[in-house]
C-alpha positions as CSV (number, residue, x, y, z in Angstrom):
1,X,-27.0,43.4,-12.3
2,X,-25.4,40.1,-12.4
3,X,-27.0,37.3,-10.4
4,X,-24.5,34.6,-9.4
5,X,-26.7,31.0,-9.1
6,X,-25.4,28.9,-5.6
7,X,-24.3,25.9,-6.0
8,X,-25.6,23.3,-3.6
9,X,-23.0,21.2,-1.8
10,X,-22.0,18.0,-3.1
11,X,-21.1,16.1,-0.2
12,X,-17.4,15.4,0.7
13,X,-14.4,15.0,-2.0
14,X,-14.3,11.2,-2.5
15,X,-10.7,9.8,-4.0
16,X,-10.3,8.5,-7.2
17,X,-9.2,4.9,-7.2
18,X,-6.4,4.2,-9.1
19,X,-3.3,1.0,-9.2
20,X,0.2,0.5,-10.0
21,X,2.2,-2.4,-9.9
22,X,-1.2,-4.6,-9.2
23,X,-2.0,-2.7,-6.2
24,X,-5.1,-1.2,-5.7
25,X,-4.5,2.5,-3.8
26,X,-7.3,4.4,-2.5
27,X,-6.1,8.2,-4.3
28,X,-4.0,9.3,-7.1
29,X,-1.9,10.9,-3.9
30,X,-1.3,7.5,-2.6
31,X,-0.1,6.2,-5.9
32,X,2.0,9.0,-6.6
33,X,3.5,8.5,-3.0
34,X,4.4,4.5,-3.8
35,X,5.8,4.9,-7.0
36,X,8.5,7.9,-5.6
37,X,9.1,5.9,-2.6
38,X,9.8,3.0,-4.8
39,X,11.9,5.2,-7.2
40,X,13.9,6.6,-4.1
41,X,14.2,3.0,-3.1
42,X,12.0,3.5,0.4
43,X,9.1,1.5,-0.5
44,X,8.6,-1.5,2.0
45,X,5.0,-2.1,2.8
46,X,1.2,-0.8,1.6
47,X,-1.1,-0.7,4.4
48,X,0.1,-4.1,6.2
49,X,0.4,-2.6,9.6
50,X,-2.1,-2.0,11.7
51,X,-2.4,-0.9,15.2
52,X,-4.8,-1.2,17.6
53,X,-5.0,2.1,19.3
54,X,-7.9,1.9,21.7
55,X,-8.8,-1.9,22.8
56,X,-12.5,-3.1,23.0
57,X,-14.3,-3.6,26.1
58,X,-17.6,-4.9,27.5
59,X,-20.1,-1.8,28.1
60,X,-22.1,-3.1,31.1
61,X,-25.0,-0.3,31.5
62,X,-28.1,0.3,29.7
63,X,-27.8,2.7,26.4
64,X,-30.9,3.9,25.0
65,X,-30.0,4.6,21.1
66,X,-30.3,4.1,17.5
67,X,-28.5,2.1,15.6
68,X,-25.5,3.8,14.1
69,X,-26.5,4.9,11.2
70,X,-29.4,6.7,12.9
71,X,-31.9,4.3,12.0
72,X,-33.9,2.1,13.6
73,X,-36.1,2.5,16.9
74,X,-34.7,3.4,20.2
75,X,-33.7,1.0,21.6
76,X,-31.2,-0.8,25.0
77,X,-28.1,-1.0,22.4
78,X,-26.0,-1.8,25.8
79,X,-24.6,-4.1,27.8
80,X,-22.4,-5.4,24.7
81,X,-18.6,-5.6,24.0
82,X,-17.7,-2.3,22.2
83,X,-15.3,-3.2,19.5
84,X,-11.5,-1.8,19.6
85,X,-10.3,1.0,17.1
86,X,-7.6,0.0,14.9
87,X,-5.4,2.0,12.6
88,X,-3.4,1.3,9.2
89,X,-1.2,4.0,8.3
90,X,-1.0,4.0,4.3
91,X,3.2,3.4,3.9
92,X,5.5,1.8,6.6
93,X,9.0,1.4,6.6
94,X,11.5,0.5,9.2
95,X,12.5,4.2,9.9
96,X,8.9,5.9,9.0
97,X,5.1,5.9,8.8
98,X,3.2,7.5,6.0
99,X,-0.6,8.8,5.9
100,X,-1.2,10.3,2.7
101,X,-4.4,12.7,3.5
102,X,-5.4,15.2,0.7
103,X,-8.5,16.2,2.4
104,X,-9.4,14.5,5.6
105,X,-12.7,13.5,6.7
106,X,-14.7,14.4,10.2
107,X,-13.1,11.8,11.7
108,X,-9.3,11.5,10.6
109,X,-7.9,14.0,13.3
110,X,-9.4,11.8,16.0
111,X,-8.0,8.5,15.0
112,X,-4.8,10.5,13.6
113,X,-4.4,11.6,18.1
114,X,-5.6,8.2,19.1
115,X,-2.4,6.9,17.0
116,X,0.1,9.9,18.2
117,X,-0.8,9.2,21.7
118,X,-0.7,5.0,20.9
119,X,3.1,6.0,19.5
120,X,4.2,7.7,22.7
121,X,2.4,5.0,25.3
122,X,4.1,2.3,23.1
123,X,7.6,3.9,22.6
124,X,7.1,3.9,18.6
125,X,10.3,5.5,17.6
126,X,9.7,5.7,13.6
127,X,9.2,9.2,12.3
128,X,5.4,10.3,11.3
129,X,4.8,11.6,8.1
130,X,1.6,13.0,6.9
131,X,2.2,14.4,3.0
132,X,-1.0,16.3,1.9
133,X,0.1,16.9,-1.9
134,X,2.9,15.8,-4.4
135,X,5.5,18.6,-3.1
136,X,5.2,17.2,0.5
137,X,5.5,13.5,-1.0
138,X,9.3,15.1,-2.3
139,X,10.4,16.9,0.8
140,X,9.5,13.6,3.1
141,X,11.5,11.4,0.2
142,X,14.3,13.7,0.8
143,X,14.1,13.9,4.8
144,X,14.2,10.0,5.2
145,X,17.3,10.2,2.5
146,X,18.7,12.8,4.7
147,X,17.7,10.4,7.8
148,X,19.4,7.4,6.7
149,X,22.8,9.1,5.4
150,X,23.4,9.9,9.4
């Protein structure tokens, strides 16, 4: 009888780091995205807007906690201004916004909402576009093509 040795989990999938055209991209996904939106013409900007999608504020009360990273004693981490959370979509052009995700982390969907719902409060009317492989990178080339010839 075969015994089959379990492999321990390594922790999330991190991106490999990669450039073209002396930008420095986060994935080979989001490489692969700029240089066919550049050979379809499309390409206009690499991670130059960003939104603020929930504004900071002053939390008055007491909050007995750790620091974030879960270190640290407890401790009255209140009565502080809470900082704002921003997001910067990967590709933007006048008539779409592009998040290249492969393999999102814990906290992408969240943010991902915040920016859906920061879209509809702020009558954003370019189209969202959220390509997970190389195939999905084609068919949103071709639907802003198809987008633009109307």
């Amino acid at each position: 009888m075969k015994r089959f040795k379990r492999s321990k989990k390594k922790g999330p999938v991190r991106a490999k780091k990669s450039s073209a055209d002396g930008i420095d991209f986060r994935s080979g996904l989001e490489k692969n995205t700029y240089l066919a939106l550049k050979k379809a013409g499309l390409f206009e900007m690499y991670e130059e807007e960003v939104f603020q999608t929930l504004e900071g504020f002053t939390f008055p009360n007491i909050s007995i906690e750790k620091q974030s990273n879960g270190k640290g004693d407890l401790k009255n981490r209140g009565s502080k201004k809470v900082l704002g959370i921003k997001y910067t979509p990967d590709f933007t052009g006048y008539d779409y916004i592009c998040e290249c995700k492969g393999r999102a982390n814990e906290q992408f969907p969240l943010r991902w909402k915040l920016f859906k719902r920061w879209c509809v409060k702020n009558k954003e009317t370019r189209t969202l576009y959220k390509p997970q492989n190389q195939n999905d990178v084609a068919i949103m080339i071709k639907l802003i093509l198809d987008g633009r010839k109307q």
